[in-house]
C-alpha positions as CSV (number, residue, x, y, z in Angstrom):
1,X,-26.1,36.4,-27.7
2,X,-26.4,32.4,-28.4
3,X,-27.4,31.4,-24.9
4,X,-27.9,27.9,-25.7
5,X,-24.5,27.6,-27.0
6,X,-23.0,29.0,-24.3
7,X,-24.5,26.5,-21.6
8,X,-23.7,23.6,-24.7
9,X,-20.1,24.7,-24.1
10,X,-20.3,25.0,-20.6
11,X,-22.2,21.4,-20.0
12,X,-19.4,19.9,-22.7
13,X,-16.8,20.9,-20.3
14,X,-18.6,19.8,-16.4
15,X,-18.5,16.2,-17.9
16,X,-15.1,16.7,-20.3
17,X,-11.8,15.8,-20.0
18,X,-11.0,18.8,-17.7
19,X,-14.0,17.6,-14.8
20,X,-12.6,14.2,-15.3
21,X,-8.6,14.8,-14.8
22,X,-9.6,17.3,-11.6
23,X,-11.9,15.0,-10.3
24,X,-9.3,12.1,-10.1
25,X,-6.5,14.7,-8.5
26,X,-9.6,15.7,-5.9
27,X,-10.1,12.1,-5.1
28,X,-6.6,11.5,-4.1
29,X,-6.3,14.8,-2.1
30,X,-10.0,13.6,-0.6
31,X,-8.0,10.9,1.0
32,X,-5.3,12.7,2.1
33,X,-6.5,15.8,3.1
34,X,-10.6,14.9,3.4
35,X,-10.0,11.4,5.6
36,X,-7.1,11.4,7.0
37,X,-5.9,15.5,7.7
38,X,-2.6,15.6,5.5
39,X,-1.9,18.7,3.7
40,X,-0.4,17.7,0.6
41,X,0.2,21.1,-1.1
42,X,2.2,19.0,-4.2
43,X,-0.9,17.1,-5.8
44,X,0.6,18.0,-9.4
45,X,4.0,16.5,-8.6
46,X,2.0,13.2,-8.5
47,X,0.1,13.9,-11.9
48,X,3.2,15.2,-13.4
49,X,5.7,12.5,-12.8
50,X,2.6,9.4,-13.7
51,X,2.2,11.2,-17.0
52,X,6.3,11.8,-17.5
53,X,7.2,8.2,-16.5
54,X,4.4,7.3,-19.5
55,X,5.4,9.1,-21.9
56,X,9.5,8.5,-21.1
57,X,8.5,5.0,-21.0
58,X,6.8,4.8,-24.6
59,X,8.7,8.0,-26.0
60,X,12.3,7.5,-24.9
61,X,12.5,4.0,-23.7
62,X,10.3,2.6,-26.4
63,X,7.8,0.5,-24.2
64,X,3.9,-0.4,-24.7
65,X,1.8,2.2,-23.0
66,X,0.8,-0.6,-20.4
67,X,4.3,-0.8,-19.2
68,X,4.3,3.2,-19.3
69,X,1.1,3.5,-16.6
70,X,3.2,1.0,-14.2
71,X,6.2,3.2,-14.4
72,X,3.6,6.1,-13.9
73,X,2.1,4.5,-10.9
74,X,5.7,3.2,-9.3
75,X,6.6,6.8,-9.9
76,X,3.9,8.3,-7.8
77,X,4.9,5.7,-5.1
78,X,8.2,6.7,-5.0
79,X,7.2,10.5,-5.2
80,X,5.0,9.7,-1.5
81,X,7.8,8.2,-0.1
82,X,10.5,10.8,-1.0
83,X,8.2,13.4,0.7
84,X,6.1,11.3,3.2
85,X,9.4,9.3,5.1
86,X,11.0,12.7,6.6
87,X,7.9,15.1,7.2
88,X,5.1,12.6,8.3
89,X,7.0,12.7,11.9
90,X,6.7,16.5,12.4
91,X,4.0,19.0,12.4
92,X,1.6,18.9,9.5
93,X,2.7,22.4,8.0
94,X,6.4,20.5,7.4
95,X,4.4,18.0,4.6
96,X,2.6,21.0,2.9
97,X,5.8,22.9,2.8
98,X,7.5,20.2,0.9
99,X,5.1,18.8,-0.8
100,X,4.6,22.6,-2.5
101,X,8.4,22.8,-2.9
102,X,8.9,19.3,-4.4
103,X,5.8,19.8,-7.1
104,X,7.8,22.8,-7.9
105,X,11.2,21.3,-8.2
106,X,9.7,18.7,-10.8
107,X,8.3,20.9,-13.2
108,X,11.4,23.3,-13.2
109,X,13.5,19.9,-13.3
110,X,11.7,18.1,-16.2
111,X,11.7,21.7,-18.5
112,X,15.3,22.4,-18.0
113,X,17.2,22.2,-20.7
114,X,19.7,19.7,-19.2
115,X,17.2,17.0,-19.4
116,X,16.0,17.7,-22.7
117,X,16.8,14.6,-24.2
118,X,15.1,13.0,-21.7
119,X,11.5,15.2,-20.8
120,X,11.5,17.3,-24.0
121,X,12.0,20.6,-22.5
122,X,9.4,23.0,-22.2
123,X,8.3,21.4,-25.2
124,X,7.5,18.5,-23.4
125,X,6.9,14.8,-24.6
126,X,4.0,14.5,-28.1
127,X,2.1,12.0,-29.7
128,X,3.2,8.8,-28.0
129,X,-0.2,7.2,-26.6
130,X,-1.6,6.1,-29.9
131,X,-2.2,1.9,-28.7
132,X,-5.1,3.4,-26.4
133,X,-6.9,5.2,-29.3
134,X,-6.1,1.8,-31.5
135,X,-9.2,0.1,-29.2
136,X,-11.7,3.4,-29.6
137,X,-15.1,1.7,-29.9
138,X,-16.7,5.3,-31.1
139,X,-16.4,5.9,-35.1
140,X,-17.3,9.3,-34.9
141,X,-18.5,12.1,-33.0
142,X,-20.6,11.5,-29.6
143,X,-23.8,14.0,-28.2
144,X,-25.1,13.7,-24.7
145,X,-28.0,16.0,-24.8
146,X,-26.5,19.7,-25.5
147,X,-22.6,18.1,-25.1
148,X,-21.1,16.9,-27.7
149,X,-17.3,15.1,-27.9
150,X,-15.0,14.3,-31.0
151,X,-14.5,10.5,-31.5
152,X,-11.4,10.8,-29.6
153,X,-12.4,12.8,-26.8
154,X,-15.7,10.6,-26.2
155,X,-13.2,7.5,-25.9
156,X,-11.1,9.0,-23.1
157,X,-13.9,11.1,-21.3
158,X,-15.7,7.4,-21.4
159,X,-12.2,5.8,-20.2
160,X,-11.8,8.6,-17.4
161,X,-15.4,8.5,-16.0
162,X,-15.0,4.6,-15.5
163,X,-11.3,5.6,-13.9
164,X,-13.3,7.8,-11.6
165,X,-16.1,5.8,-10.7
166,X,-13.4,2.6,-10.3
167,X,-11.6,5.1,-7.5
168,X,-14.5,6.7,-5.6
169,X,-15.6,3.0,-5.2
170,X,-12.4,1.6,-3.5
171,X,-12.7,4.9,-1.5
172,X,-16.2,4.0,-0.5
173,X,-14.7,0.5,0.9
174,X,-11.4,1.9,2.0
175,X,-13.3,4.1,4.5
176,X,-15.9,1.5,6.0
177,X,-12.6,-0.6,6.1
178,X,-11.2,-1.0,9.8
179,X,-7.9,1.1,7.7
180,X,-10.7,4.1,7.1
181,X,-11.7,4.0,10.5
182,X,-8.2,4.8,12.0
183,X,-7.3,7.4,9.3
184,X,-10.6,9.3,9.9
185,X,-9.4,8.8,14.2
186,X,-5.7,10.0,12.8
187,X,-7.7,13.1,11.6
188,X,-9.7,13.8,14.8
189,X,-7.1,12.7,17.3
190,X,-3.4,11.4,16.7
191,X,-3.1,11.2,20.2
192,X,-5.8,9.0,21.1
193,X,-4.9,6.4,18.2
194,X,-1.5,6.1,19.4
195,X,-2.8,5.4,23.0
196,X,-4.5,2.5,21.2
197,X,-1.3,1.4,20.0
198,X,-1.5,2.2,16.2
199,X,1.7,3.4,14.2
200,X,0.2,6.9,13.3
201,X,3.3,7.4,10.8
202,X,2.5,4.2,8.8
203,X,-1.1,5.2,8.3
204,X,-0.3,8.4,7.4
205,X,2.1,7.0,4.9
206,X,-0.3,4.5,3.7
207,X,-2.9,7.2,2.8
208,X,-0.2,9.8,0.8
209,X,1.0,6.8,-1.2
210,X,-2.7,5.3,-2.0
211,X,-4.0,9.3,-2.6
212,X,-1.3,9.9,-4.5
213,X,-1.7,6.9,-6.9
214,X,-5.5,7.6,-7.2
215,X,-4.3,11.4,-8.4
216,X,-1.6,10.2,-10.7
217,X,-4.3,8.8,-13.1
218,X,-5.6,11.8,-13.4
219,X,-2.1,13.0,-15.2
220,X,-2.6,9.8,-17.4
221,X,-5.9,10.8,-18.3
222,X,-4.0,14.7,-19.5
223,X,-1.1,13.0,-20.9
224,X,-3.1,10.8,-23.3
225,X,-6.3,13.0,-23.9
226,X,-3.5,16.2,-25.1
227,X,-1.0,13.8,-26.8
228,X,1.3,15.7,-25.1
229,X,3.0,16.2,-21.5
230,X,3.5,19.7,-20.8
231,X,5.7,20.9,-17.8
232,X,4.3,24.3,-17.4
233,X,0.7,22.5,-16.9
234,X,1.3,20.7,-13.5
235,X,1.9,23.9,-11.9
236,X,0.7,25.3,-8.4
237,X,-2.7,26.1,-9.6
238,X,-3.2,22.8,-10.5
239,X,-3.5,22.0,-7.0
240,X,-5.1,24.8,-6.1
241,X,-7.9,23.9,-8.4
242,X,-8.1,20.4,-6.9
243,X,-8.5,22.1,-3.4
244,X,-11.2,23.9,-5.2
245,X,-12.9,21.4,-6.7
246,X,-12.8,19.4,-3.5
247,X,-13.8,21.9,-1.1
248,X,-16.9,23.0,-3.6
249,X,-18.0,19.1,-3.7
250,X,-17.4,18.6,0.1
251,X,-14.2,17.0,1.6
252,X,-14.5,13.6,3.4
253,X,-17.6,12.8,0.9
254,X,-17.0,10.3,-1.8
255,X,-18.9,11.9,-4.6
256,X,-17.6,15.2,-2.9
257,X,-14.7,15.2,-5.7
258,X,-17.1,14.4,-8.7
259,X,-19.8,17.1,-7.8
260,X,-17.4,19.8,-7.0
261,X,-15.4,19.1,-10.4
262,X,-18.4,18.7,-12.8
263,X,-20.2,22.0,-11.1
264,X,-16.6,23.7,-11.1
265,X,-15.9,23.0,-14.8
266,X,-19.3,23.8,-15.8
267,X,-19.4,27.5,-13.7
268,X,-15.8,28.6,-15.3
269,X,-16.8,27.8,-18.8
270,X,-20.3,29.0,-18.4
271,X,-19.2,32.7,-16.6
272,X,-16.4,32.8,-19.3
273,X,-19.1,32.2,-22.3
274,X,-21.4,34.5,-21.0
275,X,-19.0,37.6,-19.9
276,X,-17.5,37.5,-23.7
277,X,-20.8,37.1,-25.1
278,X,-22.3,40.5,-23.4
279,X,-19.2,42.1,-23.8
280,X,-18.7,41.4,-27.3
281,X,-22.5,42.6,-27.9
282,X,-21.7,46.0,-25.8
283,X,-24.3,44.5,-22.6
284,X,-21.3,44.9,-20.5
285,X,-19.2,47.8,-21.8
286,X,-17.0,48.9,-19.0
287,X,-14.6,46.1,-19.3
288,X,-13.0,44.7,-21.9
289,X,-12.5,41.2,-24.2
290,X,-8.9,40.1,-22.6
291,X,-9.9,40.9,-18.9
292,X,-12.6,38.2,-19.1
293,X,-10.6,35.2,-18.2
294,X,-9.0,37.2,-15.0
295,X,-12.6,38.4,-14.2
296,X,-14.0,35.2,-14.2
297,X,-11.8,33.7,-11.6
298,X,-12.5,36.3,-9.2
299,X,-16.4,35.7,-10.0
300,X,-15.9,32.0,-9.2
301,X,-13.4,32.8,-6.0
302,X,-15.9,35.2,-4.6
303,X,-18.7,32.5,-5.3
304,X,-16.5,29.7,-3.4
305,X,-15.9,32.2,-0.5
306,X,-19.6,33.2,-0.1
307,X,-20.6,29.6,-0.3
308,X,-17.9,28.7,2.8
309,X,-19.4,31.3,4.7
310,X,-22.8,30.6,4.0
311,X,-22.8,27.0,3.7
């Protein structure tokens, strides 16, 4: 068993285009959920309608792909208003519960068949973000140590890590901000906030619309790394995972979202290359080839639980 290619692989994906996209939908939930207490269930509603108001906007409506990332971002704006004006008066489970619903609602929405014209369908949207890979600075393949990217991947794993290094700063000034010290009071206490006379509602508001657009460019970094917007891929787990990554890194830290996306990345890929490997060789004989994928989840979820309890 090739060892060194598995941890190669594994290393390639902890700094890749996966880490990077997760760790831009963990830094938006970090504010939301991490700072200021919301539980925004619907983090891939945000990615999913940035990525299809870019790829409507260059696709469909025939605009440059700068125009496309404002329509993303005005997009996700909308989105946290939709879902933030009625719930963010009531209880906090009344936000999870729609924000779940309404992620849902998009995906099923932009793959029916009604709007195919439109979203593409389950097919989705292809090969529309071409005018960022017209700048690529790299002519050919890039290795960092063991990892190595394509000239194409290298430009937008360069281009996300900037994007992610961009938003963990304005987080680290956000929170030493007199804003970041109410929303980290909103967390602790609503009650005592309002007795200072703050509007708990419009800082709660504030922080789903400004997490929401620091997680929406992590469904332009998907859309333009894959070429392609696929409904089926902002689903639940992609939240989930999010929640994952942001919990493994540390909520409320602001390289909580980078740490827990690189080491997640690197521990899926890495159990996944090493289960097929010594099952493959017969190491590991009593299960088989296509249980490997389910069996490493549960490795990694049994991992995550341990390390809450333990931590």
């Amino acid at each position: 068993m090739d060892w060194g290619n598995v941890f190669s692989q594994a290393l390639t994906q902890g700094i890749g285009i996966q880490a990077v996209i997760f760790a831009l939908a963990a830094i938006g939930l970090n504010v939301q959920f991490g700072y200021t207490g919301l539980l925004n269930f619907g983090q891939a509603g945000f990615l999913a309608v940035a990525a299809y108001g870019l790829g409507v906007s260059i696709a469909y409506a025939g605009w440059s792909l700068w125009v496309g990332l404002l329509v993303g971002i005005a997009a996700a704006v909308l989105l946290a208003l939709l879902l933030g004006v009625p719930t963010l008066r009531l209880r906090a489970d009344y936000l999870a519960i729609v924000t779940i619903a309404a992620a849902e609602i998009l995906r099923l929405v932009f793959r029916s068949v009604t709007f195919d014209p439109v979203f593409g369908g389950s097919d989705g949207i292809n090969r529309f973000a071409d005018d960022l890979y017209t700048i690529n600075p790299y002519s050919g393949p890039l290795s960092l140590g063991p990892a190595t990217f394509s000239e194409n991947d290298a430009w937008i794993v360069t281009v996300g890590w900037v994007l992610v290094v961009i938003m963990s700063i304005l987080v680290f000034l956000l929170m030493r901000s007199p804003w970041g010290r109410v929303i980290k009071a909103i967390r602790e206490d609503e009650d005592a906030v309002r007795s200072l006379g703050k509007s708990v509602y419009s800082y709660k508001l504030q922080a789903l619309i400004i997490g929401g657009v620091m997680g929406c460019f992590g469904g332009f970094i998907a859309a333009i790394a894959f070429q392609s917007i696929q409904p089926d891929y902002y689903s639940t787990d992609l939240t989930f995972f999010a929640y994952a990554v942001l919990i493994l890194g540390g909520a409320a830290r602001v390289l909580g979202p980078i740490v827990g996306s690189v080491v997640f990345w690197f521990l899926l890929v890495f159990i996944d290359g090493a289960l097929a490997g010594l099952v493959s060789s017969g190491t590991i004989d009593f299960i088989r080839s296509d249980q490997v994928g389910q069996i490493r989840y549960w490795i990694l979820g049994l991992s995550l639980m341990l390390l809450m309890i333990y931590r």
